[in-house]
C-alpha positions in Angstrom: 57.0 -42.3 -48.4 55.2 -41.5 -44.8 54.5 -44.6 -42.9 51.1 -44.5 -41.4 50.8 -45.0 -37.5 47.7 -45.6 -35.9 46.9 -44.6 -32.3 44.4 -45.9 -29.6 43.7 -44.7 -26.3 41.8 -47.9 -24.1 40.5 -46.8 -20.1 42.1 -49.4 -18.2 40.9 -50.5 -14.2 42.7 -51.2 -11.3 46.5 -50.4 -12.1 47.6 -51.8 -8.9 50.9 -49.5 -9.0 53.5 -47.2 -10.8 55.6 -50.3 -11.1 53.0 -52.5 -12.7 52.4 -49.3 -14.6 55.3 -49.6 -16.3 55.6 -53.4 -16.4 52.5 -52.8 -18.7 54.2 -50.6 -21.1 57.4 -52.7 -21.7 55.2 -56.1 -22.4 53.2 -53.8 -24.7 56.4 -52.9 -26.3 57.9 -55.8 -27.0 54.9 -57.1 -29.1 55.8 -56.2 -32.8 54.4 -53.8 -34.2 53.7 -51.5 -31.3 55.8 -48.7 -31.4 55.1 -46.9 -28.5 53.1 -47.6 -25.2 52.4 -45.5 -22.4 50.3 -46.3 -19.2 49.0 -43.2 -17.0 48.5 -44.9 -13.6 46.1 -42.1 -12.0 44.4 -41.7 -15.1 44.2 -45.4 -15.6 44.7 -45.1 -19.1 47.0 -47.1 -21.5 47.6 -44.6 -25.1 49.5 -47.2 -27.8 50.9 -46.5 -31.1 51.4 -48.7 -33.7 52.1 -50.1 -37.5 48.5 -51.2 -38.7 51.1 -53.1 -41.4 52.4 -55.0 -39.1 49.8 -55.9 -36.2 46.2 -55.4 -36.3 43.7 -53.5 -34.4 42.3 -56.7 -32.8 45.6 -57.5 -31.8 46.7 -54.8 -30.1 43.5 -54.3 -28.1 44.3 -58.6 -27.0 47.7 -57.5 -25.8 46.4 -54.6 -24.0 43.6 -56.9 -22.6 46.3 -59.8 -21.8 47.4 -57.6 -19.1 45.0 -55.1 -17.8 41.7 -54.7 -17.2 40.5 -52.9 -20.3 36.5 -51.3 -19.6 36.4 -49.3 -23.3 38.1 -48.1 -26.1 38.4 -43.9 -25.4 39.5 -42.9 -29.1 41.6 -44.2 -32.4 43.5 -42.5 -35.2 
């Protein structure tokens, strides 16, 4: 049985570095149910994966939102 993974792509402001870049995607990680987070510093966009099973949509968009400056949701799967 495939387990279904969701995927949102959320337009973030004012990364203030590479570092924090990255600081970003390992709190993401650690929040269950996110399987995968990745922060593009010049593009200023944060792209998460995750188990709609375990954590909701809601949630995920708080977490990003706890530590960036989220301005929109760009796309879901």
């Amino acid at each position: 049985m495939n387990k279904i993974i969701k995927e949102i792509k959320l337009k973030a402001k004012d990364i203030p570095c590479t570092g924090c870049a990255e600081d970003m995607e390992i709190i993401l990680r650690n929040q269950e149910g996110i399987l995968e987070a990745k922060v593009d510093y010049g593009e200023e966009i944060i792209h998460i994966k995750y188990d709609p099973e375990v954590i909701e949509r809601t949630e995920v968009i708080h977490a990003a939102r706890r530590i960036g400056d989220i301005s929109k949701i760009i796309s879901e799967q």
